[in-house]
C-alpha positions, 0 to 999 in steps of 0.5 A: 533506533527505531523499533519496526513491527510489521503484523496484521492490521487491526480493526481501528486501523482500517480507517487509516488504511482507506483514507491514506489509499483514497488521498494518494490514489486521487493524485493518479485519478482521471476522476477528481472529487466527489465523483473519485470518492463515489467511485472508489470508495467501495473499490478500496473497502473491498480489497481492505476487506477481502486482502490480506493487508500487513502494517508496519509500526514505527515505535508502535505508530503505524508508518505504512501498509501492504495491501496484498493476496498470495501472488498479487500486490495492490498497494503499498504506502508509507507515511511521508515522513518516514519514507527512505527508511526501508519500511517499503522494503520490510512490507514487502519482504514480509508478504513474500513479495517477488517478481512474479507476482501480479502488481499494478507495475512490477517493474517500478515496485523493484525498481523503486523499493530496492534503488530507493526512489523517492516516489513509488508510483502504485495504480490499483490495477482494474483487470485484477479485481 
């Protein structure tokens, strides 16, 4: 059995978190390239910078992170290899994750981490920076 740890990134981990939120993110973008990366760059390392942003480890590996602050959800992700295993879940139940919070699609982050989907659509909601 796995052993899960979920705690405050540490500084060596930050690359990690911005690289993985920029991969994914682009998918969603209307802006691909060079242009993505001029964009949102600085929008990612704000929000790591300034949020509080929880790991989770997987036999002391980082599997996923939240990025959060009280009452507000910006991003959530997990390695696809690890993906179904409840790691989502474990995130977001320990920032006190509920329904009235602010997150870029409330409805799918419930849907999606408490049915189990496979793909959990996060967008970084503009509005809320």
């Amino acid at each position: 059995m796995t052993k899960l740890i979920v705690r405050d990134v540490r500084s060596d981990e930050i690359n990690f978190c911005l690289n993985s939120w920029l991969k994914s993110f682009e998918r969603h973008s209307p802006l691909q390239g060079p242009d993505y990366f001029k964009v949102f760059h600085g929008i990612v390392d704000g929000l790591l910078a300034t949020c509080e942003t929880k790991v989770i480890l997987a036999d002391s590996t980082v599997a996923g992170y939240a990025v959060s602050m009280p009452g507000r959800l910006y991003w959530v992700y997990v390695k696809h290899a690890v993906r179904q295993l409840g790691f989502a879940n474990a995130l977001l139940e320990e920032i006190g994750f509920n329904e009235d919070w602010i997150s870029p699609q409330p409805s799918k982050v419930w849907q999606h981490t408490k049915l189990g989907a496979r793909k959990i659509p996060f967008y970084l909601p503009f509005g809320t920076l």
